[in-house]
Residue, then its C-alpha position, 0 to 999 in steps of 0.5 A: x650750573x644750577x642755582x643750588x649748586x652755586x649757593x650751598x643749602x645753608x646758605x639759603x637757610x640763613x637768608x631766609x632766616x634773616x629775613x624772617x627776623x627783619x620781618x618780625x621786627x618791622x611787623x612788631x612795630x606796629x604793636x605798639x601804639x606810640x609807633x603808630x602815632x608817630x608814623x601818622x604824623x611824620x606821614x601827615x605832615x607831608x601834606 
């Protein structure tokens, strides 16, 4: 049996489409100043 035999083509699709929007939300974080603040000091004082 093949891959897409066993995983129907919509299915691919909406993985990767969920991805996608895991993606864009994480990259959006890093448009907003205070985000970016906030991880520099949790990650700062792990020194």
């Amino acid at each position: 049996m093949s891959f897409m035999a066993q995983h129907p083509i919509w299915r691919q699709v909406l993985v990767g489409l969920a991805c996608t929007l895991v993606l864009l939300g994480v990259l959006s974080l890093y448009l907003q100043p205070d985000f970016l603040m906030t991880l520099a000091n949790q990650v700062w004082g792990c020194f």
